[in-house]
Phi, psi and omega in degrees: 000130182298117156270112086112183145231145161315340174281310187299332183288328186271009171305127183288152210254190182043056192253128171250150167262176192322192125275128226265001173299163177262315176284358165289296185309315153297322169299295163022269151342281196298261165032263158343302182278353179293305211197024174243146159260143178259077178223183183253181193192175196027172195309355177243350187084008179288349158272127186271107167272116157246123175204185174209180165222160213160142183237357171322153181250335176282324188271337156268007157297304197294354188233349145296318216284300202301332188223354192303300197284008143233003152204175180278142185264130187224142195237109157240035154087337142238003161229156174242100208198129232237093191264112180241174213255184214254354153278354134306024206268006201268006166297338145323337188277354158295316195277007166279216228235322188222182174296144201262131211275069032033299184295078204227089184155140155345299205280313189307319166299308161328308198276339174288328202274330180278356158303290161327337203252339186282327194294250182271338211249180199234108163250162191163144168269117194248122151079355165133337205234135161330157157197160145237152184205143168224135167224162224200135168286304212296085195281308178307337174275314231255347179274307185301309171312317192316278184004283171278000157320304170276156003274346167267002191071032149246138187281138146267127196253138172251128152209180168269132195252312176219136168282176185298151189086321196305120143322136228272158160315290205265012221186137159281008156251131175302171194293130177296339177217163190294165192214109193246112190266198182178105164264164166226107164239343172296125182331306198276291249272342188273309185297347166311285176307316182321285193302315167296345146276347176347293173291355179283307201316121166246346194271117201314340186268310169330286167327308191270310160326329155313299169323303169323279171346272184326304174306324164274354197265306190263005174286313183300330170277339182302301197286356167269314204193091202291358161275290179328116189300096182291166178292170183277109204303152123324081176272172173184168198272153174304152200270000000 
């Protein structure tokens, strides 16, 4: 029987490796890059640690649900963190400059924004009418999302909301970076978005709150015009 090496032994036990799906990795990713730290740990760097802190009961569900079943996961109630084997290393790719051209095809692209959005972004009714927002220090994801908004037909307003330096509201320190939103308010352009991410979206609050969005978006077209049809999503299969 073959014996152990020190890097395998100090390996934390019960590890599967990623799955080779592209829409799993991606959400992942956007997930990750949303609202995770990355690093590597113990003496040799053979474990990828993914984690956060959140007292949320849905963001720790949600990060047991995305990784348990390949390494082990420990919640000590305000971090949470995920120990995984080095095929997970492409998770690294939050810390480059853009999204990694990988992320590339409808159902992936998809699966990355609903990650991101499981992540960062906010749905909800104000005033009567659906809306979504995600805002982000992350100027290269949050340009990549615009993007890809227009290229699926939903309209979106981008802008930079406070620049770097600008003093915080809520806080005596200025913003350390440009702090950058992406709204949806248009009615069609929000069930569009809605439905393409649709099969992705896992975080339990996020979800009913989508719902809400949705449900109010086609009760406002009904009630204009009840033969209108909503538009069709970009589908793809659930990671």
């Amino acid at each position: 029987m073959p014996i152990r090496g020190l890097v395998e032994s100090l390996q934390p036990v019960g590890r599967a490796a990623c799955p080779r799906s592209a829409t799993y990795r991606a959400y992942a990713l956007g997930l990750v890059w949303g609202d995770y730290y990355v690093e590597t740990h113990g003496a040799t760097g053979g474990t990828v640690a993914v984690r956060t802190n959140t007292t949320k009961p849905a963001q720790r569900e949600l990060t047991i649900a995305v990784f348990e079943r390949y390494g082990p996961v420990h919640d000590s109630g305000s971090t949470i963190r995920a120990s995984l084997d080095q095929s997970f290393l492409f998770l690294f790719d939050k810390y480059a400059d853009e999204v990694p051209e990988w992320i590339r095809g409808p159902e992936t692209r998809a699966a990355f924004v609903a990650g991101y959005v499981d992540a960062e972004g906010s749905f909800g009714v104000y005033g009567g009418r659906g809306r979504f927002a995600v805002t982000s220090y992350d100027a290269e994801v949050m340009h990549w999302i615009s993007d890809w908004c227009t290229s699926i037909g939903v309209q979106a307003r981008f802008r930079c909301i406070a620049p770097a330096g600008q003093s915080r509201a809520d806080a005596d320190t200025p913003y350390p970076s440009d702090v950058w939103r992406l709204n949806v308010n248009e009615g069609l352009s929000l069930l569009r978005f809605i439905a393409t991410i649709d099969p992705f979206v896992r975080h339990a609050d996020r979800r009913a709150t989508m719902e809400a969005v949705r449900t109010n978006v086609l009760n406002r077209c009904a009630s204009r015009d009840p033969s209108r049809s909503p538009p069709q999503p970009v589908r793809g299969r659930a990671c």
